[in-house]
TIDRENZA-589541 format. One record per atom (N, C-alpha, C): residue in three letters; atom name; x, y, z; residue number from 1. Coordinates in steps of 0.05 Angstrom, whole numbers, plus 5000, padded with zeros to 4 digits. Example, Ala and Ser with C-alpha at 12.3 -4.5 7.8 and 13.67 -1.06 7.14 Angstrom:
   type   atom     xx     yy     zz   seq
    ALA      N   5264   4886   5156     1
    ALA     CA   5246   4910   5156     1
    ALA      C   5264   4934   5156     1
    SER      N   5257   4955   5142     2
    SER     CA   5273   4979   5143     2
    SER      C   5258   5001   5157     2
! end
This chain:
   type   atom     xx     yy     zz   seq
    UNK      N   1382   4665   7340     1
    UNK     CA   1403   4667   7360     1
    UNK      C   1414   4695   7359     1
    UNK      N   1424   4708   7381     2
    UNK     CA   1433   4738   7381     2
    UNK      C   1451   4735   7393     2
    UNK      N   1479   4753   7381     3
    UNK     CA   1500   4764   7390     3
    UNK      C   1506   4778   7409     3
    UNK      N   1483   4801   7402     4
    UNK     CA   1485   4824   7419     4
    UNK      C   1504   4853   7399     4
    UNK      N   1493   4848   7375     5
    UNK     CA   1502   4864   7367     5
    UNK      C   1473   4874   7348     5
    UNK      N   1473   4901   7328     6
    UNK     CA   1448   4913   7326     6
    UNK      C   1451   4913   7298     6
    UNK      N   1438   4906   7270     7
    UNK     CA   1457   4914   7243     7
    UNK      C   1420   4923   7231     7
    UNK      N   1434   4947   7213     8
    UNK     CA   1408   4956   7205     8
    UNK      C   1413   4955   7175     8
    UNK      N   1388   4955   7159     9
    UNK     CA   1391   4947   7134     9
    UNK      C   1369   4968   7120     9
    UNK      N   1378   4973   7098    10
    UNK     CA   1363   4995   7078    10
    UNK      C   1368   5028   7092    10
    UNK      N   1377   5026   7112    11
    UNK     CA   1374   5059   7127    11
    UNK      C   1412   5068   7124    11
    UNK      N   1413   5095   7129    12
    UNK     CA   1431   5112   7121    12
    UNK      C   1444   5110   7155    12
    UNK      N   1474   5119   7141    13
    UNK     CA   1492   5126   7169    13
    UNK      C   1489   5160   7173    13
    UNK      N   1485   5163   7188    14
    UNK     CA   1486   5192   7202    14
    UNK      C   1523   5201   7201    14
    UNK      N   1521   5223   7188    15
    UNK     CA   1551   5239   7183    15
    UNK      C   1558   5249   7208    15
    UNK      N   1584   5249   7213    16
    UNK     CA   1593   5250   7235    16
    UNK      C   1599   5277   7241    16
    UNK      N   1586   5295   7267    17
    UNK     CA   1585   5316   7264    17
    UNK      C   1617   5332   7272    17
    UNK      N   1614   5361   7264    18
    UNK     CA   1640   5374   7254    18
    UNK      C   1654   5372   7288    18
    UNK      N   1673   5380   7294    19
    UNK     CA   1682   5388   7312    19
    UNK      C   1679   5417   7320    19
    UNK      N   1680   5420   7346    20
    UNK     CA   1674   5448   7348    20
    UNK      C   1692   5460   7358    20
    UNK      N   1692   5487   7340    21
    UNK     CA   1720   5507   7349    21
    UNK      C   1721   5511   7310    21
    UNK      N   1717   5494   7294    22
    UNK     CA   1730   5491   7269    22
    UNK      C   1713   5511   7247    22
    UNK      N   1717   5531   7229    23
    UNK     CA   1699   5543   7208    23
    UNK      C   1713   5533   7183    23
    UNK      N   1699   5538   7167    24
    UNK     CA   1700   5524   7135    24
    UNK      C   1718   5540   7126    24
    UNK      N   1739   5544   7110    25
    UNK     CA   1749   5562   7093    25
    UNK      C   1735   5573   7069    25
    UNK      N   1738   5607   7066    26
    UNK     CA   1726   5624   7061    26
    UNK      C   1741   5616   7023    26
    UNK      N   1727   5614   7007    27
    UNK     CA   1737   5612   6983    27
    UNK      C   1754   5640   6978    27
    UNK      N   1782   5622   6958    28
    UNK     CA   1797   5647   6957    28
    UNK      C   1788   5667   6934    28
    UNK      N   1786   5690   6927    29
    UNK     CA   1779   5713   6910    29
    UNK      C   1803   5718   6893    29
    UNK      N   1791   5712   6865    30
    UNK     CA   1808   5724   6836    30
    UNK      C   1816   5762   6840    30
    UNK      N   1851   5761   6847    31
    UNK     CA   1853   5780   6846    31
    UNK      C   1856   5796   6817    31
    UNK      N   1854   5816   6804    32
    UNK     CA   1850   5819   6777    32
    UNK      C   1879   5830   6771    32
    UNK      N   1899   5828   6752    33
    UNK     CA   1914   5832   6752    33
    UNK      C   1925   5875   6747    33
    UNK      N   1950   5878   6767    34
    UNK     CA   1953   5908   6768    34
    UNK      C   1956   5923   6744    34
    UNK      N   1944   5943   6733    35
    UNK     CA   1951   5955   6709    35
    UNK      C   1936   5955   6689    35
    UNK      N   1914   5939   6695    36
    UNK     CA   1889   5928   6678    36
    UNK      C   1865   5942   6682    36
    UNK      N   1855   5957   6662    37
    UNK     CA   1834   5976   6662    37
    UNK      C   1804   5957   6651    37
    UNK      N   1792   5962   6651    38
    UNK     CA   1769   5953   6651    38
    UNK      C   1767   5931   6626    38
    UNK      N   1758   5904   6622    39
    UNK     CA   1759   5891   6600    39
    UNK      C   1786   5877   6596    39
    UNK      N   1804   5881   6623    40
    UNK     CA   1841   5881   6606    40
    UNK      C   1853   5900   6595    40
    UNK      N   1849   5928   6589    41
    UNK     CA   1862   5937   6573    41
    UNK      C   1878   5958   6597    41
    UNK      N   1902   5959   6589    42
    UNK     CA   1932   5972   6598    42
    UNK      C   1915   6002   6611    42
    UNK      N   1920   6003   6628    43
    UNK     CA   1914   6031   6641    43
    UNK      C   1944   6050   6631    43
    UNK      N   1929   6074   6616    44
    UNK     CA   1949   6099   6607    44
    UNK      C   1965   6114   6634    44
    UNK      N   1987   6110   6638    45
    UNK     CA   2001   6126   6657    45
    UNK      C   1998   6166   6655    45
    UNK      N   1996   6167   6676    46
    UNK     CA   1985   6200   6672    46
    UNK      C   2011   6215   6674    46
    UNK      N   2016   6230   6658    47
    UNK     CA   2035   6248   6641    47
    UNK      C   2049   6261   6676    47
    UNK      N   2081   6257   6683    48
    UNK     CA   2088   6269   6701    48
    UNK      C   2090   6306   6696    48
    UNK      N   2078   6318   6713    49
    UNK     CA   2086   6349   6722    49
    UNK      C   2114   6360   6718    49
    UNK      N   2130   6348   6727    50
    UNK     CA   2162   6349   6718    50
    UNK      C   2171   6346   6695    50
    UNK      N   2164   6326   6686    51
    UNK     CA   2172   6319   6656    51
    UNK      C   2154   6339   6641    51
    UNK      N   2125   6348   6636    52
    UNK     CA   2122   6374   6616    52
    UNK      C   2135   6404   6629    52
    UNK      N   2141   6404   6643    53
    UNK     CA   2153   6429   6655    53
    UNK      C   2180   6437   6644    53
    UNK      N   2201   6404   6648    54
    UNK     CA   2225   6402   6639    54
    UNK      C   2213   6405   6601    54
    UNK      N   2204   6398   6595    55
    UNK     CA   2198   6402   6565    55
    UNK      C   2197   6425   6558    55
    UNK      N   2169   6439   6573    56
    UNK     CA   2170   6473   6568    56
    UNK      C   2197   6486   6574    56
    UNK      N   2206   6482   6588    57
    UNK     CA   2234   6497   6595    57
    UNK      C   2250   6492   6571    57
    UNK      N   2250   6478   6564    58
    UNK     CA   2269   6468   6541    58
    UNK      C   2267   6482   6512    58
    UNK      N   2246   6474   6504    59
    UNK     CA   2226   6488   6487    59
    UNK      C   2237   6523   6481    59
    UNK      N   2224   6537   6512    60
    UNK     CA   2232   6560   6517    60
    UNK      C   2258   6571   6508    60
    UNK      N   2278   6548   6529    61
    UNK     CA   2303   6555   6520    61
    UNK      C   2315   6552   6489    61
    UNK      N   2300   6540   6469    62
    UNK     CA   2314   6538   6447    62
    UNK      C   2299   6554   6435    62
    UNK      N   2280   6569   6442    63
    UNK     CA   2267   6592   6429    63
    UNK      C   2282   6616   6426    63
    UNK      N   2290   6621   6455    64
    UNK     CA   2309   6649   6462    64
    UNK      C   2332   6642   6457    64
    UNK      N   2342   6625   6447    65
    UNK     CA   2365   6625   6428    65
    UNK      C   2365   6633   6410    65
    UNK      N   2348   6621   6391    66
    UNK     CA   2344   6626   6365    66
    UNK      C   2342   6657   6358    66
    UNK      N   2325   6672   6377    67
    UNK     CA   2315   6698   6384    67
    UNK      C   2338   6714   6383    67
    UNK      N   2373   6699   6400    68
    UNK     CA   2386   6715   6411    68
    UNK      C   2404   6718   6382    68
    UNK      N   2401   6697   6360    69
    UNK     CA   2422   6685   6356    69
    UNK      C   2407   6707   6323    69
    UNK      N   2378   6705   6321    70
    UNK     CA   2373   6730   6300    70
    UNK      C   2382   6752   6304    70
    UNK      N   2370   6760   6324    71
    UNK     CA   2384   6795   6331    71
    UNK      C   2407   6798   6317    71
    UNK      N   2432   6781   6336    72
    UNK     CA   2447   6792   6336    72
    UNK      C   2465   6779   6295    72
    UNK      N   2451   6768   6285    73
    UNK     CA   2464   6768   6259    73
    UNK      C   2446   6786   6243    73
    UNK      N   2422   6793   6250    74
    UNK     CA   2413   6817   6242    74
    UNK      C   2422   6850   6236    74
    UNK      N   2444   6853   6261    75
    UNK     CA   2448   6874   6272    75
    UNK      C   2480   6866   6269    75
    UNK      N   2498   6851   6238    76
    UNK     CA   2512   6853   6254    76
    UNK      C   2522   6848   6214    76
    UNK      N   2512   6857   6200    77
    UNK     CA   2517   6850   6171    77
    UNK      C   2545   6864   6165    77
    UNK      N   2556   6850   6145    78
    UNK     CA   2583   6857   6142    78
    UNK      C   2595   6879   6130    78
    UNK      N   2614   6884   6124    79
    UNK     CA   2631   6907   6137    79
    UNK      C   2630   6922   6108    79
    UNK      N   2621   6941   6109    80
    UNK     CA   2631   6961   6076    80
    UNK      C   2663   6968   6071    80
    UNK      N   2661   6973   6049    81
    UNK     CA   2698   6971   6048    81
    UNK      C   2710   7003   6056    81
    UNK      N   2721   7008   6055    82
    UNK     CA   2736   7027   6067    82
    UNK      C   2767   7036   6055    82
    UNK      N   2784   7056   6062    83
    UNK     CA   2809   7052   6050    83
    UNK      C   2819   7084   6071    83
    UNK      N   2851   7088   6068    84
    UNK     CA   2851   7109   6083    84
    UNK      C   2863   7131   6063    84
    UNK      N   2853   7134   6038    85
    UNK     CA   2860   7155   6017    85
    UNK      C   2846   7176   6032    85
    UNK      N   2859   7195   6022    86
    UNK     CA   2843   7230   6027    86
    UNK      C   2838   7240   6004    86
    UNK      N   2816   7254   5997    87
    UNK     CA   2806   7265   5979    87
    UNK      C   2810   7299   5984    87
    UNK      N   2824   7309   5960    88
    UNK     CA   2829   7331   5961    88
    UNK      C   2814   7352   5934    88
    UNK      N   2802   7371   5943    89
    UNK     CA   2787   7386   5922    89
    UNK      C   2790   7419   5921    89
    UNK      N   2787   7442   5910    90
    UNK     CA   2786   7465   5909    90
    UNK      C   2767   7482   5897    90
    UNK      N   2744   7489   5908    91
    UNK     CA   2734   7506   5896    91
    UNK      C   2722   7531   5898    91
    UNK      N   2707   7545   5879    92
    UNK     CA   2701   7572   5892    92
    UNK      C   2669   7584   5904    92
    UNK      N   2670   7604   5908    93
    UNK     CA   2643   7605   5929    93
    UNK      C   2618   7615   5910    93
    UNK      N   2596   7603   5912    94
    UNK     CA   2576   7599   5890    94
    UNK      C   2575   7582   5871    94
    UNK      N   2595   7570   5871    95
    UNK     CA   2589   7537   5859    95
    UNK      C   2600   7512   5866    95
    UNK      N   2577   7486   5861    96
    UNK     CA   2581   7466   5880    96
    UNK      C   2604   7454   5865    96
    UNK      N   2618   7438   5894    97
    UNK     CA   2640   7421   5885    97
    UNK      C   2633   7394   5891    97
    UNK      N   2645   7377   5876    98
    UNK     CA   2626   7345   5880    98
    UNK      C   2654   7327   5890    98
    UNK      N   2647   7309   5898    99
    UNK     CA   2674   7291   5920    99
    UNK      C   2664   7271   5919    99
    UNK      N   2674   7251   5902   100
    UNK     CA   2668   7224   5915   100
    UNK      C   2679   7210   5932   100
    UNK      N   2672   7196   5952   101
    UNK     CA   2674   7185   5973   101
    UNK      C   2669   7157   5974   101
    UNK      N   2652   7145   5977   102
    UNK     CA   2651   7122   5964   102
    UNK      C   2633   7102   5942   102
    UNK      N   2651   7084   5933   103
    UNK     CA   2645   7077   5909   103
    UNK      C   2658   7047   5906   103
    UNK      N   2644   7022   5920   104
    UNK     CA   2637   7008   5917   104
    UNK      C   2643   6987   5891   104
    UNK      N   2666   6966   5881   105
    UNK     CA   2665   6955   5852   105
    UNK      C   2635   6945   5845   105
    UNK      N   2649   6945   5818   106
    UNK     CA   2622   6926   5805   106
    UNK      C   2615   6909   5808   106
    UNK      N   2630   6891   5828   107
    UNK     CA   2631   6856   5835   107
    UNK      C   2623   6858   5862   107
    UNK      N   2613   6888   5871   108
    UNK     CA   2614   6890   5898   108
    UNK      C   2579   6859   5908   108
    UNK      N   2562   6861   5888   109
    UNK     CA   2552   6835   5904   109
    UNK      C   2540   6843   5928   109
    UNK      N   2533   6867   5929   110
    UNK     CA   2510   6867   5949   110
    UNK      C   2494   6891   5940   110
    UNK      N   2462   6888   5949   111
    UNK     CA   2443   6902   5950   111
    UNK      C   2438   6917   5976   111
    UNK      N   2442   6951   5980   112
    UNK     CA   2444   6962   5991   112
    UNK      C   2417   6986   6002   112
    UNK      N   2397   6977   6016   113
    UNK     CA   2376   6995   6014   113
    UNK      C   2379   7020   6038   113
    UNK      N   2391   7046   6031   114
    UNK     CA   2400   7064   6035   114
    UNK      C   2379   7088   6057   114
    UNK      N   2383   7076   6086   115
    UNK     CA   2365   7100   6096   115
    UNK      C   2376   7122   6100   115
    UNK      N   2401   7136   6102   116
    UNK     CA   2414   7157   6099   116
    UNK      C   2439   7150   6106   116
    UNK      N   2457   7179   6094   117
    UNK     CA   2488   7177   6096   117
    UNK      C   2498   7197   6129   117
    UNK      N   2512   7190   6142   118
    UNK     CA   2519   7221   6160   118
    UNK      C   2545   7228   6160   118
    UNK      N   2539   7257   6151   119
    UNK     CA   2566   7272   6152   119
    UNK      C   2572   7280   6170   119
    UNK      N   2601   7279   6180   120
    UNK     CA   2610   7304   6190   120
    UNK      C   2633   7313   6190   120
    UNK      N   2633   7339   6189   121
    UNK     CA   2650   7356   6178   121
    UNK      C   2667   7391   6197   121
    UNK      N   2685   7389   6192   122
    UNK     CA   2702   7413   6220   122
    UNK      C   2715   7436   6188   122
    UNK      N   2700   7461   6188   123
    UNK     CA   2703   7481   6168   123
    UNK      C   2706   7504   6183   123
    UNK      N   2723   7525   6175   124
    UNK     CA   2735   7554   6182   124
    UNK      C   2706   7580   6173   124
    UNK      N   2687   7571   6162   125
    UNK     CA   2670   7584   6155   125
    UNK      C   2645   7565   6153   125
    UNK      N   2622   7571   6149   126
    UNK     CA   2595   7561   6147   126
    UNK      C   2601   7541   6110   126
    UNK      N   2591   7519   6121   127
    UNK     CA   2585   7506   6090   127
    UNK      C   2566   7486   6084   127
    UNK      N   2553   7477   6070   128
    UNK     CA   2537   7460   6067   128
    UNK      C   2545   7428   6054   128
    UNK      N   2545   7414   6059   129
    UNK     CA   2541   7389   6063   129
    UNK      C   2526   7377   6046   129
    UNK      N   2519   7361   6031   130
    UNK     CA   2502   7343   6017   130
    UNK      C   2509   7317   6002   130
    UNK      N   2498   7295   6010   131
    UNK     CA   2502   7258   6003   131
    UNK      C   2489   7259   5986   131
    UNK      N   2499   7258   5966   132
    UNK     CA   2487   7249   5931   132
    UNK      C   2488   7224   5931   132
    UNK      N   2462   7203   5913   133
    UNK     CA   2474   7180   5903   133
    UNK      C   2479   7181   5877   133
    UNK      N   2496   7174   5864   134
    UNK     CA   2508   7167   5828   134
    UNK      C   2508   7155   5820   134
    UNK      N   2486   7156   5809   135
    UNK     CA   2478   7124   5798   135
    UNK      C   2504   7102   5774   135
    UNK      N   2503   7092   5776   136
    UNK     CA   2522   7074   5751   136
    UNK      C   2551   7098   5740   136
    UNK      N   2560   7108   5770   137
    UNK     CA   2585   7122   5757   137
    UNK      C   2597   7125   5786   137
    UNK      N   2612   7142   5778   138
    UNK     CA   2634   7163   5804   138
    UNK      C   2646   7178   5795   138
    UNK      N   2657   7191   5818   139
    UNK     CA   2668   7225   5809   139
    UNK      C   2686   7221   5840   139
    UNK      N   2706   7241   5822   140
    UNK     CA   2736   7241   5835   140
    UNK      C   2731   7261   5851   140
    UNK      N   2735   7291   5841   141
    UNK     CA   2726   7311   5847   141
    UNK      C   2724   7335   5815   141
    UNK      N   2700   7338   5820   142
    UNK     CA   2684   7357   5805   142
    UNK      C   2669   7384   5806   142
    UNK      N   2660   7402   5790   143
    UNK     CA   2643   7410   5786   143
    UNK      C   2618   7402   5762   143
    UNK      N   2628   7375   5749   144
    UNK     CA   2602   7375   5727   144
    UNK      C   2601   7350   5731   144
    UNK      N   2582   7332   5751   145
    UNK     CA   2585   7304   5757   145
    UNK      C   2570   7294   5736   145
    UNK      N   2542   7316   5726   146
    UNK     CA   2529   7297   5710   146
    UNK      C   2550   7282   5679   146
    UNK      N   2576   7288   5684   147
    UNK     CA   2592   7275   5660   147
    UNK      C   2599   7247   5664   147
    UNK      N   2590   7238   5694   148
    UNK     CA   2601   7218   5701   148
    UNK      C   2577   7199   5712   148
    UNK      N   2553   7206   5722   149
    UNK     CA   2536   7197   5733   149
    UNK      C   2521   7191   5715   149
    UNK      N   2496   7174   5714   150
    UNK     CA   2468   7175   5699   150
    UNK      C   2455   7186   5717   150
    UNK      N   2456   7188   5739   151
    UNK     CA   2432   7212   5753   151
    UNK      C   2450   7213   5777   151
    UNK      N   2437   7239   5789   152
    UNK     CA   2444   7248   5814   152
    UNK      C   2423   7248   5839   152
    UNK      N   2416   7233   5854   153
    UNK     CA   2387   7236   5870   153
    UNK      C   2398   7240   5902   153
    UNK      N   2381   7241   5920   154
    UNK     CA   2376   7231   5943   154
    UNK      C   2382   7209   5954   154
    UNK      N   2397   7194   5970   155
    UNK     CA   2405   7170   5977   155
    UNK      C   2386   7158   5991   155
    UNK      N   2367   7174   6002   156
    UNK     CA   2350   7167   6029   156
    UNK      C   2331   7145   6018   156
    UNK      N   2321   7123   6027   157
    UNK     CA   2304   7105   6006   157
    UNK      C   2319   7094   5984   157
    UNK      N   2331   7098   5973   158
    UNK     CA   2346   7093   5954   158
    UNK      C   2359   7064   5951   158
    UNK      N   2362   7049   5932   159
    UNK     CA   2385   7025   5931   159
    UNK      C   2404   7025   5920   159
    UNK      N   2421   7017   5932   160
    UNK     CA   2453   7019   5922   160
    UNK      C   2458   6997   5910   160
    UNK      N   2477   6992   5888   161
    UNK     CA   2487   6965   5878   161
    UNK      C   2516   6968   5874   161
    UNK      N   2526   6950   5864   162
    UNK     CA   2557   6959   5856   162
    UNK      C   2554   6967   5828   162
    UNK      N   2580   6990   5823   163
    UNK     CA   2576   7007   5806   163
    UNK      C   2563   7041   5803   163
    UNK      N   2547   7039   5831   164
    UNK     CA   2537   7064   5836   164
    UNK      C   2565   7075   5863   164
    UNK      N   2560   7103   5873   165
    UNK     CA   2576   7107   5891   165
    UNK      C   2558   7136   5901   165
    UNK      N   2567   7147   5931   166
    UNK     CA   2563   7156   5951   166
    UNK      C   2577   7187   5942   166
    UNK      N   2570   7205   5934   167
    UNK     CA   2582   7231   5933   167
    UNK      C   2576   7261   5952   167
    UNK      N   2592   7278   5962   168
    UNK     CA   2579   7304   5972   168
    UNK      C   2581   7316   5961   168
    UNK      N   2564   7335   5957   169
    UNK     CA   2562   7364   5945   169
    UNK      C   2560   7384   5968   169
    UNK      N   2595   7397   5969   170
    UNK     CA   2596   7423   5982   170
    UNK      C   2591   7456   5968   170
    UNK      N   2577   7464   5981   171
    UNK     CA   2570   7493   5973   171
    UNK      C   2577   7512   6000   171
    UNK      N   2583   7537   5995   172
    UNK     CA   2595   7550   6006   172
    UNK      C   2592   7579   5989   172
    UNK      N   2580   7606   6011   173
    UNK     CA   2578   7626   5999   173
    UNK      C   2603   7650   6016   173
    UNK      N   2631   7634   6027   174
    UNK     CA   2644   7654   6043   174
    UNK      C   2668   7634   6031   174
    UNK      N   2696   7648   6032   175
    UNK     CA   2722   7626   6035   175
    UNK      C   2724   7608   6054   175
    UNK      N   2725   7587   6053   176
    UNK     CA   2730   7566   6082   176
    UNK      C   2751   7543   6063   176
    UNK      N   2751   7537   6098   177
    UNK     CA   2778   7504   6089   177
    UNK      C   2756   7488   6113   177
    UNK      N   2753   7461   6089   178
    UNK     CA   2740   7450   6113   178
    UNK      C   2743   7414   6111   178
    UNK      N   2752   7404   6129   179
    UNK     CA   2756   7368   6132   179
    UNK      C   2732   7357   6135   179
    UNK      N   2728   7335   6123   180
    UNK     CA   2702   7323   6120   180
    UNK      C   2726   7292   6122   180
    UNK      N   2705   7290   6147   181
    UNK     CA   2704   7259   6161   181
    UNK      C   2697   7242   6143   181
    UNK      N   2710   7205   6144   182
    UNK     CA   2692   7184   6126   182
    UNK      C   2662   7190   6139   182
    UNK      N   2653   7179   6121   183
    UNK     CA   2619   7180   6122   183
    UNK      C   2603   7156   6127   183
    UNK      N   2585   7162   6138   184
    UNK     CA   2576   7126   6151   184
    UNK      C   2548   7124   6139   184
    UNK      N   2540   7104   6129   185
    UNK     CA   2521   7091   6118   185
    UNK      C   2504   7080   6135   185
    UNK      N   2470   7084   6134   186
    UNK     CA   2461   7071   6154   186
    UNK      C   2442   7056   6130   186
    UNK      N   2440   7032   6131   187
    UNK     CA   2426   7018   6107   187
    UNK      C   2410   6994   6119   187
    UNK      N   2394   6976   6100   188
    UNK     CA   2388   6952   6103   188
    UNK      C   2390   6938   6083   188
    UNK      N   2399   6909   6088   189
    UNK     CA   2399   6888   6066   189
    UNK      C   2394   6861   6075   189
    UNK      N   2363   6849   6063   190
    UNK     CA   2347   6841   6069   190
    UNK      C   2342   6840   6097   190
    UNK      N   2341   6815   6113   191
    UNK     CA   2336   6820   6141   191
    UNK      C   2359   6836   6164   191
    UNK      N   2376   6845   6142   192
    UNK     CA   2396   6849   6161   192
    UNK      C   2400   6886   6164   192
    UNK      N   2412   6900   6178   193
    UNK     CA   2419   6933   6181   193
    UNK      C   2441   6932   6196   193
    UNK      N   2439   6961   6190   194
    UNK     CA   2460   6975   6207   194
    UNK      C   2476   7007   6194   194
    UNK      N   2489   7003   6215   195
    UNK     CA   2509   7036   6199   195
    UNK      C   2531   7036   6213   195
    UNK      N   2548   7032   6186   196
    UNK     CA   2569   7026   6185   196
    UNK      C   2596   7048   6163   196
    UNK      N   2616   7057   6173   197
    UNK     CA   2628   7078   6158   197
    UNK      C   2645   7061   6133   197
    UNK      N   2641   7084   6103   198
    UNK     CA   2643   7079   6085   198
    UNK      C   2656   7082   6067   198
    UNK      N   2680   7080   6055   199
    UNK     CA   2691   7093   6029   199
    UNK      C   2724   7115   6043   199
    UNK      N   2726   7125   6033   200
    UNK     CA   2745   7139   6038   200
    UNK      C   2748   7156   6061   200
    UNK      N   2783   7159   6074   201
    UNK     CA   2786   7170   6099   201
    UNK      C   2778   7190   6109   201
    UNK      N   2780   7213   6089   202
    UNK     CA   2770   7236   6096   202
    UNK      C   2768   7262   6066   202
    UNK      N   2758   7279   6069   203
    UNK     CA   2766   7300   6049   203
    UNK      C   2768   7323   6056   203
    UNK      N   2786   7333   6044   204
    UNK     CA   2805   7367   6051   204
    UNK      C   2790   7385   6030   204
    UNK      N   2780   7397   6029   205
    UNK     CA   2769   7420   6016   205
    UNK      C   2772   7446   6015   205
    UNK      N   2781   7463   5998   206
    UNK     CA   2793   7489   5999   206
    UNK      C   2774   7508   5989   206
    UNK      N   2756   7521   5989   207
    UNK     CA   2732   7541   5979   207
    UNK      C   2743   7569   5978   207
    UNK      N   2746   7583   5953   208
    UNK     CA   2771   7602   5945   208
    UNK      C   2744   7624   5936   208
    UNK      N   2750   7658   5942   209
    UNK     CA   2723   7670   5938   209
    UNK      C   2731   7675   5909   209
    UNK      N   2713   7683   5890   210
    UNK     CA   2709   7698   5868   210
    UNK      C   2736   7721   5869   210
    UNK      N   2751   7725   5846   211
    UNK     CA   2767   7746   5839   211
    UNK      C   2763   7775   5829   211
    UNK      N   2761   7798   5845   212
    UNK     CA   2740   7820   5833   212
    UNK      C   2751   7829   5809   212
    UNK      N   2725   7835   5799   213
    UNK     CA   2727   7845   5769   213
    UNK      C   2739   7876   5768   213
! end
């Protein structure tokens, strides 16, 4: 007997086809995370232009400080002592008269490497001038320093300590009167120099000729 209907057995249903207009979605893609260099590992940020520039500047500037800040303690060592006595002396023409000028205590505590002394001096006649150093003594005013000195030398090169002192030896072959200015020291001690005036205010000197026989 039949219905009028159709039923099939052992066979497959046919899939129902897509609609049209419709595409499949495109699988989504693993984005890899930002900052991640190859394997995962942290990508190194590259050093800003500004920031080593600001560094060198910096740098620079604490250089030329330092630079400004030597000089000027270099060039700037402290003060020799001084006083405003006058030294007064008399002597006659053809022999030297000795003047000390300055002379430094024994506690003076500094090492003095001596590149020369400068005189100067306003005299009524021609006279000569000369910066002795004395070693481990001083002299007031003389003609026989070696009674007072252990040696008499050249200052130039020379090192000063305390206990030594700064003397001139005037000579003179005419009568004169002549003022001798303090005297300035141009020295070094260790990294430091300079020239700086030294010792006593000034000296008066009277150069009297020979009495004829």
């Amino acid at each position: 007997m039949s219905y009028g209907s159709t039923m099939t057995v052992g066979g497959s249903a046919s899939a129902p086809k897509a609609a049209a207009g419709k595409r499949k979605a495109a699988p989504r893609r693993r984005e890899r995370p930002t900052g991640l260099g190859k394997l995962g590992s942290p990508r190194v940020p590259r050093p800003s232009f500004k920031s080593k520039f600001w560094r060198i500047g910096l740098i620079a500037l604490a250089v030329l400080m330092f630079l400004a800040w030597f000089a000027w303690y270099a060039t700037t060592p402290e003060d020799l002592p001084t006083d405003r006595r006058t030294a007064t002396g008399s002597g006659v023409v053809g022999t030297p008269l000795y003047i000390g000028m300055f002379s430094p205590p024994d506690d003076f505590g500094r090492t003095l490497r001596i590149a020369g002394v400068r005189v100067h001096a306003t005299a009524s006649a021609e006279i000569k001038v000369t910066p002795v150093l004395c070693r481990r003594g001083t002299v007031g005013v003389t003609t026989q320093p070696e009674q007072f000195c252990s040696d008499l030398i050249n200052p130039e090169g020379e090192r000063m300590i305390g206990g030594d002192s700064i003397v001139l030896r005037i000579e003179s072959d005419s009568p004169a009167v002549a003022v001798i200015d303090r005297i300035e020291i141009a020295y070094r001690e260790d990294v430091r120099w300079g020239t700086q005036p030294a010792g006593r205010q000034q000296a008066i000197v009277t150069v009297a000729g020979r009495p004829e026989e």
